[in-house]
MMTF fields as JSON, N, C-alpha, C and O atoms, coordinates in Angstrom:
{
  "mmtfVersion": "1.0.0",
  "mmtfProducer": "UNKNOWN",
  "numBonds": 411,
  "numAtoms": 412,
  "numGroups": 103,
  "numChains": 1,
  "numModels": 1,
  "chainsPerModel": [1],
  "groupsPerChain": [103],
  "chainIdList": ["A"],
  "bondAtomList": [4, 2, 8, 6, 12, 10, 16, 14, 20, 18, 24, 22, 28, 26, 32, 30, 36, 34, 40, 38, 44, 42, 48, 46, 52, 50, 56, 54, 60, 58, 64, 62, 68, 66, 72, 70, 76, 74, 80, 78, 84, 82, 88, 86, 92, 90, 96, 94, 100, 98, 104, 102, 108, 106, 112, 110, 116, 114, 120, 118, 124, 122, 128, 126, 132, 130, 136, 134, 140, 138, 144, 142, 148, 146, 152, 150, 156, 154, 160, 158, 164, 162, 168, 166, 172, 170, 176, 174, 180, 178, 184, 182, 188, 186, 192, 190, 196, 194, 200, 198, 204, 202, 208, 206, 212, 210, 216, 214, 220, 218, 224, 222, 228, 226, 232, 230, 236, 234, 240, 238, 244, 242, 248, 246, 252, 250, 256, 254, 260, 258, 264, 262, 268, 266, 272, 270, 276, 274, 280, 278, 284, 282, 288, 286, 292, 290, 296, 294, 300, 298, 304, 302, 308, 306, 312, 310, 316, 314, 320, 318, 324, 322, 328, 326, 332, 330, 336, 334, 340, 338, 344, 342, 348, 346, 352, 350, 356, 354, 360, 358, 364, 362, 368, 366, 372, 370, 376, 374, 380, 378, 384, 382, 388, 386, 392, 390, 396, 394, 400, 398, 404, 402, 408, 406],
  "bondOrderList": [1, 1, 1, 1, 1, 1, 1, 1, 1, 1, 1, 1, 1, 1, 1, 1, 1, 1, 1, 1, 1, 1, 1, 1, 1, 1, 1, 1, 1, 1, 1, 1, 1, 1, 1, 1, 1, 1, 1, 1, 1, 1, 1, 1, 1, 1, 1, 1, 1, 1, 1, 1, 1, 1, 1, 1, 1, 1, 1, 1, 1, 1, 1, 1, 1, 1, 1, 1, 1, 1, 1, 1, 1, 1, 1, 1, 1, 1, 1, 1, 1, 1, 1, 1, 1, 1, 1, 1, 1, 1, 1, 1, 1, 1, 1, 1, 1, 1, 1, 1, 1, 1],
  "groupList": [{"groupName": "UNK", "atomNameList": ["N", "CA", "C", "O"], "elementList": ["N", "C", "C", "O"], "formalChargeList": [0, 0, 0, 0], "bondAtomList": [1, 0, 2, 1, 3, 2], "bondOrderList": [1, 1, 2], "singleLetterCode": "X", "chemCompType": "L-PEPTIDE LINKING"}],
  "groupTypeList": [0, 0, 0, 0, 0, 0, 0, 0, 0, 0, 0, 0, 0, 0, 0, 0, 0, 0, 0, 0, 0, 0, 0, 0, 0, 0, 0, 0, 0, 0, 0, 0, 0, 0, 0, 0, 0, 0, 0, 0, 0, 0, 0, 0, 0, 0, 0, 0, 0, 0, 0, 0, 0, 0, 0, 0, 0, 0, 0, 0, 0, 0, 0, 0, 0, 0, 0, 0, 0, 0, 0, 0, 0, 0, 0, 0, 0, 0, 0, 0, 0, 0, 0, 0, 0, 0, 0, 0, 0, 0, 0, 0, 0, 0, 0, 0, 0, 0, 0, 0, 0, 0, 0],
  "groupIdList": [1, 2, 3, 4, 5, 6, 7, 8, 9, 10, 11, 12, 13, 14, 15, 16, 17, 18, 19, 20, 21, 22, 23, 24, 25, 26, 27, 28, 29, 30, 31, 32, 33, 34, 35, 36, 37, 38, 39, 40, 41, 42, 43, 44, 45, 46, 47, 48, 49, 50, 51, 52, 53, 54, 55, 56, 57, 58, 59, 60, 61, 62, 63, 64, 65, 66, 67, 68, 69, 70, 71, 72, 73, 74, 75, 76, 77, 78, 79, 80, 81, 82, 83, 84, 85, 86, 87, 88, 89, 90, 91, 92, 93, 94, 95, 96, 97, 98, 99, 100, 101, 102, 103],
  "secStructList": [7, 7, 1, 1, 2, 2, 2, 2, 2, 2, 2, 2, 2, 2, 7, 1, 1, 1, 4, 4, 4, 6, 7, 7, 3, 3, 3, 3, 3, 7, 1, 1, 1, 7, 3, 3, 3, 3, 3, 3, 7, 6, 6, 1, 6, 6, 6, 6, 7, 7, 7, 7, 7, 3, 3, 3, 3, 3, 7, 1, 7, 7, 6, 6, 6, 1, 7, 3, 3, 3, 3, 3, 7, 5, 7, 1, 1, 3, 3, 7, 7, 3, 3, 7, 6, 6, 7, 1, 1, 2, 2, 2, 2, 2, 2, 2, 2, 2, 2, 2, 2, 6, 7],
  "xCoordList": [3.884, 4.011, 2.735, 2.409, 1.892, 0.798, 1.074, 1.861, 0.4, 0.78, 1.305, 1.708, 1.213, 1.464, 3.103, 3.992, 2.981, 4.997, 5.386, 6.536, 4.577, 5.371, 5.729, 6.778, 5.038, 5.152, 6.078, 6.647, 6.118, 7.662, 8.472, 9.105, 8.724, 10.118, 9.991, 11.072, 9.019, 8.791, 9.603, 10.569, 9.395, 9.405, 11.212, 11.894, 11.812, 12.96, 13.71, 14.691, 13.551, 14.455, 14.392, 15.519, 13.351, 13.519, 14.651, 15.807, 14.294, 15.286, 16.749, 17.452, 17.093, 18.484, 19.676, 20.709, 19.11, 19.6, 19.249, 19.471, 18.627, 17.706, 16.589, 15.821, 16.103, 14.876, 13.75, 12.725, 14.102, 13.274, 12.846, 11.685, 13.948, 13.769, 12.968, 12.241, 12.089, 11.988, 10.064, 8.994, 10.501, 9.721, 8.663, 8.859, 7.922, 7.447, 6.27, 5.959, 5.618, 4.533, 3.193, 3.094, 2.385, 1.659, -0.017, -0.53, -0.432, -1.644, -2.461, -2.03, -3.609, -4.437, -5.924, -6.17, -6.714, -8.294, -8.767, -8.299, -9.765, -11.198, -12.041, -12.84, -12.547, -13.807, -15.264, -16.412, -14.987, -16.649, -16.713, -17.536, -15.912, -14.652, -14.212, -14.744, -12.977, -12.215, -10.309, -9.655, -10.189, -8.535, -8.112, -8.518, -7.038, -6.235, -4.843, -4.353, -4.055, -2.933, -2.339, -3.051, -0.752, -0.409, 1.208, 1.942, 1.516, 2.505, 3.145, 2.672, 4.633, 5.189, 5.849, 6.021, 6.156, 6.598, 8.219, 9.084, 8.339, 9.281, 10.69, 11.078, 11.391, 12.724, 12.596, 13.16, 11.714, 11.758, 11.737, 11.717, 11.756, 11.912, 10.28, 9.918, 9.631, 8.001, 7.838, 6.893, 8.949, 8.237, 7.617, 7.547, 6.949, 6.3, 5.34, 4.526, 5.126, 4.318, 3.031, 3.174, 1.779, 0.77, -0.066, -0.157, -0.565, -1.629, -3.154, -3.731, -3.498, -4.663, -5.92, -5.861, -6.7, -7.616, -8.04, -8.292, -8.122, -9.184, -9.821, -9.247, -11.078, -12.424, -13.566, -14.016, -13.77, -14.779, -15.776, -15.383, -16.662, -17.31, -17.326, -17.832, -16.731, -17.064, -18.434, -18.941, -19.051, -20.219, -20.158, -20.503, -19.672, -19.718, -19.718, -19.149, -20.63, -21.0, -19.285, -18.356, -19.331, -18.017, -18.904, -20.097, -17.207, -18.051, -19.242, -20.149, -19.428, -20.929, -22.092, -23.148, -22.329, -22.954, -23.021, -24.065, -22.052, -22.498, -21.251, -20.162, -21.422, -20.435, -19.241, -19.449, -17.813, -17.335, -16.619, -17.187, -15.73, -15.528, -14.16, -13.77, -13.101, -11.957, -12.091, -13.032, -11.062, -10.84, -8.971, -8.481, -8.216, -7.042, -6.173, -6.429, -5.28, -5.141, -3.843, -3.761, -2.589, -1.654, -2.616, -3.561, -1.54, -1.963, -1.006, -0.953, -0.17, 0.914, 2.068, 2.5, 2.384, 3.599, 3.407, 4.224, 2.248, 2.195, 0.83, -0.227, 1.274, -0.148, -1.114, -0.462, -2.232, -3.467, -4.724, -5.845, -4.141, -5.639, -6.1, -5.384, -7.776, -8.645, -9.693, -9.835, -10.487, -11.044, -11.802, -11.382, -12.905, -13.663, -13.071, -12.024, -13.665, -12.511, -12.203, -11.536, -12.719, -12.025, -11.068, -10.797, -10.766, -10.249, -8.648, -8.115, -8.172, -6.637, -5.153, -4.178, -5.603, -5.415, -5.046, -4.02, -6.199, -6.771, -6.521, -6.551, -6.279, -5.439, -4.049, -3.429, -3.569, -1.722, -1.905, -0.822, -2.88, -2.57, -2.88, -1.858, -3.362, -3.453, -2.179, -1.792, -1.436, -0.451, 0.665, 1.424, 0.879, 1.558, 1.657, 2.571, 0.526, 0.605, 0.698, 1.058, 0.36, 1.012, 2.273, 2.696, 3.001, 4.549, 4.883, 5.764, 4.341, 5.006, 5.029, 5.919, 3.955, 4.034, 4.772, 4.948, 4.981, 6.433, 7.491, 8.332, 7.749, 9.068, 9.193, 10.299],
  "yCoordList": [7.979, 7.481, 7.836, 9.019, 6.984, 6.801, 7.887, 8.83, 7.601, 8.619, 8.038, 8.693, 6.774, 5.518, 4.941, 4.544, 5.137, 5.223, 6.605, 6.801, 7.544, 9.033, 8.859, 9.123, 8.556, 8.264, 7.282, 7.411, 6.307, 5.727, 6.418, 6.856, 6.724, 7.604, 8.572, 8.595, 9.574, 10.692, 10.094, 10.776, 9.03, 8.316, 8.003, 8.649, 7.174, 7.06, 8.029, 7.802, 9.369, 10.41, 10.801, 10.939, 11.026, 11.281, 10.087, 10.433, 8.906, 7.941, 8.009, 7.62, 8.652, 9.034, 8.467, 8.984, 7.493, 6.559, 6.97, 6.332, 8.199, 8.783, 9.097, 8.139, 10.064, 10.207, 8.862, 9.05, 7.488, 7.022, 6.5, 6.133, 6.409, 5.631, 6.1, 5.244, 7.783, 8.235, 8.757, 8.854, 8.949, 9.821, 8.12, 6.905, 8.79, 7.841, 8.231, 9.354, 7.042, 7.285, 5.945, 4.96, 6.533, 5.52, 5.057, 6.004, 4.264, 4.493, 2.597, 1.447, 3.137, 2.329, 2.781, 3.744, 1.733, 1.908, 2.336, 2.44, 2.608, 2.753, 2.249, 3.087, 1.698, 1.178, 2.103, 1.757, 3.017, 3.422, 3.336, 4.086, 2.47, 2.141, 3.447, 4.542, 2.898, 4.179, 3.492, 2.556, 5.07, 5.375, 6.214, 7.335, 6.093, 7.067, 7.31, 6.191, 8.247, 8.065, 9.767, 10.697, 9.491, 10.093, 10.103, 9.122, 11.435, 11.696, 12.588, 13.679, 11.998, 13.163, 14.079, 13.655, 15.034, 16.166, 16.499, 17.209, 15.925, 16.46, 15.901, 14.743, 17.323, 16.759, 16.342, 15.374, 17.325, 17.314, 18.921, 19.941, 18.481, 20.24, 21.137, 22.254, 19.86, 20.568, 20.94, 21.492, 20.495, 21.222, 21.952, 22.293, 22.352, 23.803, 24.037, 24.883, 23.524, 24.887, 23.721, 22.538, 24.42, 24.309, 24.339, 25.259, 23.281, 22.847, 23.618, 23.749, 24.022, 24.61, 23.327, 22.426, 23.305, 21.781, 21.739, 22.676, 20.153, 20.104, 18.575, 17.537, 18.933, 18.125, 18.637, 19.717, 16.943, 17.15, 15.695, 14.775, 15.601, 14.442, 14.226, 15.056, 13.021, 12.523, 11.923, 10.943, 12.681, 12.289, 11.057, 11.106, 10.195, 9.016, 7.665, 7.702, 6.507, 5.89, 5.021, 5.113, 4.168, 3.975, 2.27, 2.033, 1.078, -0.142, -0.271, -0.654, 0.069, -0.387, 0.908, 0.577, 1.579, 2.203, 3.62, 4.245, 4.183, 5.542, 6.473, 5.935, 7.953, 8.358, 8.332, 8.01, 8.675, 8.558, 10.21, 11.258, 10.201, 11.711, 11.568, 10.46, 12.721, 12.74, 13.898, 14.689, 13.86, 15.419, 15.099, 14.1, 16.019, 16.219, 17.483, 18.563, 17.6, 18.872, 17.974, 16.788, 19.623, 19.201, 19.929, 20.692, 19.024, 19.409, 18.437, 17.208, 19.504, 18.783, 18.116, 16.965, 19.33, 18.611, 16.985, 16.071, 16.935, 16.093, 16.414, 17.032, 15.875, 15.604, 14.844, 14.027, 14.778, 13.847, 13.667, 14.166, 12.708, 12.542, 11.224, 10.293, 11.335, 10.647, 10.644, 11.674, 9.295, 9.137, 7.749, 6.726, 7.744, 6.69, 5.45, 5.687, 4.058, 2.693, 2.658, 1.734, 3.764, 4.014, 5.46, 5.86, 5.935, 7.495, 7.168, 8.115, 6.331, 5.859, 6.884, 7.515, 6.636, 6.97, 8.742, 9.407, 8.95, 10.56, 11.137, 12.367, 10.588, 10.84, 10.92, 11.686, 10.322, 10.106, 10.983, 11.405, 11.412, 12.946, 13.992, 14.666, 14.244, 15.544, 16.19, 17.351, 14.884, 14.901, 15.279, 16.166, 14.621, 14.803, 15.781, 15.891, 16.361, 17.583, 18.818, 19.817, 18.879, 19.557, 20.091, 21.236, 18.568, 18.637, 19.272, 20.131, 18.974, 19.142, 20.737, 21.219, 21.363, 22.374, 23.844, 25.042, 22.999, 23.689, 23.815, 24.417, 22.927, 23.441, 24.618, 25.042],
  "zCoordList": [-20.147, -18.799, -18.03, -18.122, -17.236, -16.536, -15.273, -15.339, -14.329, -13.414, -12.024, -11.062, -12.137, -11.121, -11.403, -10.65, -13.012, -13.218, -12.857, -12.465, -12.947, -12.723, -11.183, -10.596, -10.912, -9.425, -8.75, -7.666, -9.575, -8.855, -9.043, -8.082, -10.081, -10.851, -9.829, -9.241, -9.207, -8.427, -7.232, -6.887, -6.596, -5.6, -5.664, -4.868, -6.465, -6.733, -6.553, -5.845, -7.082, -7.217, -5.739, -5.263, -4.846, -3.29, -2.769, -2.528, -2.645, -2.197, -2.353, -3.285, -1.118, -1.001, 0.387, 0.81, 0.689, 1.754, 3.087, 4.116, 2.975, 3.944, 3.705, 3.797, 3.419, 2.838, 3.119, 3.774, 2.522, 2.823, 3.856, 4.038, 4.785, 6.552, 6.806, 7.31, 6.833, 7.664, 7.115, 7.715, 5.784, 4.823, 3.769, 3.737, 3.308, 2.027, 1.274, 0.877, 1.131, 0.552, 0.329, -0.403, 1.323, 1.64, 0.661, 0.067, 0.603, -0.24, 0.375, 0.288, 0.884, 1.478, 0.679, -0.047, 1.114, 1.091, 2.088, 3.222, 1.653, 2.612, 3.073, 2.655, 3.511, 3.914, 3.409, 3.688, 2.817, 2.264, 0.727, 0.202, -0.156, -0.545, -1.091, -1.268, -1.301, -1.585, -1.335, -0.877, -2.184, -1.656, -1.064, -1.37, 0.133, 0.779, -0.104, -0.251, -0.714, -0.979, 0.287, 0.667, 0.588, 1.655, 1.196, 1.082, 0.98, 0.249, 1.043, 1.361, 1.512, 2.845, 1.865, 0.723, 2.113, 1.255, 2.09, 1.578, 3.228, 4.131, 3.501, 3.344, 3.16, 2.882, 1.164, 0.654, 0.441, -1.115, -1.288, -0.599, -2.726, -2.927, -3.107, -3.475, -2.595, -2.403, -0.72, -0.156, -0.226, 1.727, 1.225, 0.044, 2.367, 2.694, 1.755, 2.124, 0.531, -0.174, -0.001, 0.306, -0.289, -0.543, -1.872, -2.685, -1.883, -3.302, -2.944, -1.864, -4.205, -3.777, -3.661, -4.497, -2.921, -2.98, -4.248, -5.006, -4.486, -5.599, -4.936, -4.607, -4.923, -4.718, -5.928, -6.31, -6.338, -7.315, -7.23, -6.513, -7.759, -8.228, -9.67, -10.424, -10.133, -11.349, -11.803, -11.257, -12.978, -13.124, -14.435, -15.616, -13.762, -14.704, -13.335, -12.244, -13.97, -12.925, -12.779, -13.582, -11.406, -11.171, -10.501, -10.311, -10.243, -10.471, -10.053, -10.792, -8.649, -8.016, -8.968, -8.429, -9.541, -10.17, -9.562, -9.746, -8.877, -8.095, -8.545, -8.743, -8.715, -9.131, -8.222, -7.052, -8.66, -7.664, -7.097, -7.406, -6.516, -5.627, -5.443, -5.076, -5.672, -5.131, -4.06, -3.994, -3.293, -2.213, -2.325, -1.797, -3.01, -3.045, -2.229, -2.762, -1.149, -0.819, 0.151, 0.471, 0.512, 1.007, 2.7, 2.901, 3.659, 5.13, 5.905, 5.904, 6.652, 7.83, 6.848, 6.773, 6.126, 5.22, 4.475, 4.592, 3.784, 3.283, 2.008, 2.136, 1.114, -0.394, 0.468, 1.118, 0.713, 0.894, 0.033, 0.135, -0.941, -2.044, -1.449, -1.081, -1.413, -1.315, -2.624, -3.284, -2.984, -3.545, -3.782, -3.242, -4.587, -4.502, -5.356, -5.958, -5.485, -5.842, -7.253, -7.718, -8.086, -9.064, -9.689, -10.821, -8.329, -8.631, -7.951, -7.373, -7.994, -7.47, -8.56, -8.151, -9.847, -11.234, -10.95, -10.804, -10.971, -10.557, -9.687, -9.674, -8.945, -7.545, -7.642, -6.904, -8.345, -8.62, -9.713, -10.118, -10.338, -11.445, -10.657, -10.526, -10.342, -9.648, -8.875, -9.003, -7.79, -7.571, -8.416, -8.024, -9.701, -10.401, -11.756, -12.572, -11.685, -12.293, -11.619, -12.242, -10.176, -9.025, -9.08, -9.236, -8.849, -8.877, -10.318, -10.331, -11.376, -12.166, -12.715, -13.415, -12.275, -12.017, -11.275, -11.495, -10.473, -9.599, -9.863, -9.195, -11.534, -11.935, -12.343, -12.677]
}
């Protein structure tokens, strides 16, 4: 399983006829390009705790030829990975080896 199915499945198991009205999980671009992904934590069994950051640059060229960069870290009860237009992937692992860690 990829980390984009871990992630629905992640996503599913929160969805509890509440949970989602209120709570979710958002994932946009950037304009320098890039990805935002935005993961509320409120009302899972991850509240509260904290991920230690991980920001790195990948040294492998990415489409337009430049490497690309993630910055991953929780803040205001929520996961916030960012990254460049090919780190979307990498971004939903980090997340998900996070979580999976907390068991």
């Amino acid at each position: 399983m990829n980390s984009i199915e871990w992630l629905q499945s992640w996503y599913r198991i929160q969805c509890n006829d509440e949970w989602e009205h209120q709570h979710g999980i958002i994932i946009e671009t950037l304009d320098n390009p890039g990805w935002v992904v935005r993961i509320d934590l409120t009302g899972t069994s991850l509240e509260g705790k904290r991920m230690k950051p991980v920001a790195c640059t990948v040294n492998h060229s990415g489409i337009d030829g430049k490497n690309e960069w993630m910055d991953c870290k929780t803040e205001n009860n929520q996961f916030v990975g960012a990254g460049g237009p090919t780190s979307l992937i990498q971004i939903c692992e980090v997340f998900m080896n996070w979580v999976e860690a907390q068991k």
